[in-house]
C-alpha positions as CSV (number, residue, x, y, z in Angstrom):
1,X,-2.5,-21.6,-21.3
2,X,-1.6,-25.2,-21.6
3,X,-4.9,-26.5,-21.6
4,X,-6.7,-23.9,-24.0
5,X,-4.2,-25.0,-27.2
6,X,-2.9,-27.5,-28.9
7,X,-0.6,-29.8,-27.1
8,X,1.9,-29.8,-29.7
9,X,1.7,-25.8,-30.1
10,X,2.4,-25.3,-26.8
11,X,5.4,-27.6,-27.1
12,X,6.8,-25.3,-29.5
13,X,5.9,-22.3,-27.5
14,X,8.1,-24.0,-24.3
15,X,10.6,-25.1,-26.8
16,X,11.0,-21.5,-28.1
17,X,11.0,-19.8,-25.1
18,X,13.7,-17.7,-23.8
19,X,13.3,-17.8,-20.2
20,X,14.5,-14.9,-17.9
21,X,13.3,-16.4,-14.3
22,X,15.9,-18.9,-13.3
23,X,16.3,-21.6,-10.8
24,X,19.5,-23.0,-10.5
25,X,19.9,-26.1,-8.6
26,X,23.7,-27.2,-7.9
27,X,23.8,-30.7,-6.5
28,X,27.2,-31.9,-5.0
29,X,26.7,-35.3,-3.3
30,X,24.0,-34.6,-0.3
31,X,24.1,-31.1,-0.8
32,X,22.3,-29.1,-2.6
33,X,22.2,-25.3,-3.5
34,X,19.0,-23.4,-5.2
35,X,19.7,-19.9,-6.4
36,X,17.0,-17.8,-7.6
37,X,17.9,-15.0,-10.4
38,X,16.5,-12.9,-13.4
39,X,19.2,-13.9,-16.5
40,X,20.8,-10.5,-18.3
41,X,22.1,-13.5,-20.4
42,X,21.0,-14.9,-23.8
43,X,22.3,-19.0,-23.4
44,X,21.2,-19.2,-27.3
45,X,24.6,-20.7,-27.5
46,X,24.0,-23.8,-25.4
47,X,25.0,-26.7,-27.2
48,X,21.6,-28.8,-27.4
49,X,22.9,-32.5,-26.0
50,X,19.2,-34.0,-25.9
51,X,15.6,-32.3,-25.9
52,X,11.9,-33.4,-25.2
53,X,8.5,-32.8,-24.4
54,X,6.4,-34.0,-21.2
55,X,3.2,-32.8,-20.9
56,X,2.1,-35.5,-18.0
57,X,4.7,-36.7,-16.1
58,X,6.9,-33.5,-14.8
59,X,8.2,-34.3,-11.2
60,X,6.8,-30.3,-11.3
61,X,2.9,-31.5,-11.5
62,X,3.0,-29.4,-15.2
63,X,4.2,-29.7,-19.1
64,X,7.6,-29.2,-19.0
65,X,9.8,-28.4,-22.0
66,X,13.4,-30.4,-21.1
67,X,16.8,-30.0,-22.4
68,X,20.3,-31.2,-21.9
69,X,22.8,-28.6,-23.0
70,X,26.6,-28.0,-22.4
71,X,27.4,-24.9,-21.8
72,X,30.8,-24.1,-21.5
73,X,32.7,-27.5,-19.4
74,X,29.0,-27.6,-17.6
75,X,26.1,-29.9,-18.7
76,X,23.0,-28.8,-17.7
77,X,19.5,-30.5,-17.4
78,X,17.4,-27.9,-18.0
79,X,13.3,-27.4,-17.8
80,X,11.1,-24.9,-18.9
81,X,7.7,-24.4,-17.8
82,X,5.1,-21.9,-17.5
83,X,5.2,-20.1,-14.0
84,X,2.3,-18.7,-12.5
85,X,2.1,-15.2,-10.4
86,X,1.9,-17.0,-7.4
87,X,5.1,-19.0,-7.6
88,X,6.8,-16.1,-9.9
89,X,6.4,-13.5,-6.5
90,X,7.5,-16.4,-4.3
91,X,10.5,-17.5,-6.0
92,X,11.8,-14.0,-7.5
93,X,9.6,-11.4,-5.8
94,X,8.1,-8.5,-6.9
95,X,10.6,-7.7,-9.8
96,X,9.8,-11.1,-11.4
97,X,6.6,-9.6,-12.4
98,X,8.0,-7.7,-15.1
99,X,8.0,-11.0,-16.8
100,X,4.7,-12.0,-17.1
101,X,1.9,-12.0,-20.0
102,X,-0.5,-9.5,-18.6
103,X,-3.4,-11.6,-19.9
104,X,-2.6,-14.7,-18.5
105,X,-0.7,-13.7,-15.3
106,X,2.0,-16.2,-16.2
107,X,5.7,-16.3,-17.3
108,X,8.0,-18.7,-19.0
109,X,10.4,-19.8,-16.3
110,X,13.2,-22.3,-16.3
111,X,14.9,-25.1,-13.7
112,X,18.7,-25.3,-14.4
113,X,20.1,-28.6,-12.8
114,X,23.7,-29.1,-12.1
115,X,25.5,-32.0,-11.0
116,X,23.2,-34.8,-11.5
117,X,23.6,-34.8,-16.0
C-alpha cells in the first residue's frame, strides 16, 4: 500500500490507525518477553508523550508510524506498521485474519515496547 500513495497520506493513515494485532515486548535488563495478542481494548486514552514518521529507516525493514505514550504509570514506545498475511498468520494465527483489508491482504499492526522508554 505504502508504495502506491502519497508518503505523507500514508503517514496519516498509520497515524490514524487503531491497531488490534499487538506485540508486546517487555524488556527487564537481559530479559526479554514478547506476547502476541488481538486488543478488545480502545488505548485512545494514551497520553501522546512524542510522535513521528519513518518511512526508511525502521529497524522493521518498513514505514513505521512511532509513538511514545503513557498509559497509566507505564510509558510505552509504540510502532505501527502495516502487517502482511504472511507475518499476521505467523505472529497471531489464523484468527488474526479477521483483520485484514481483503484487497490488499494486509493489516495495521502495532509493536508495544516496555522497559527501554
Amino acid at each position: 500500500m505504502e508504495g502506491s500513495i502519497n508518503p505523507e497520506i500514508f503517514a496519516e493513515y498509520l497515524r490514524s490507525a487503531k491497531p488490534r494485532l499487538i506485540c508486546r515486548v517487555e524488556v527487564n535488563g537481559y530479559n526479554t518477553k514478547i506476547t502476541y495478542f488481538i486488543s478488545r481494548v480502545d488505548y485512545s486514552w494514551d497520553e501522546i508523550l512524542d510522535e513521528g514518521y519513518d518511512s526508511k529507516f525502521s529497524p522493521l525493514g518498513c514505514p513505521v508510524y512511532w509513538r511514545i505514550v503513557k498509559r497509566g504509570n507505564e510509558q510505552l514506545y509504540c510502532s505501527t506498521f502495516l502487517a502482511t498475511r504472511h507475518q499476521i498468520i505467523k505472529a497471531w494465527g489464523e484468527s488474526g485474519l479477521a483483520y485484514c483489508d481483503p484487497l490488499t491482504g494486509t493489516a495495521a499492526a502495532r509493536i508495544e515496547t516496555s522497559g527501554r522508554c
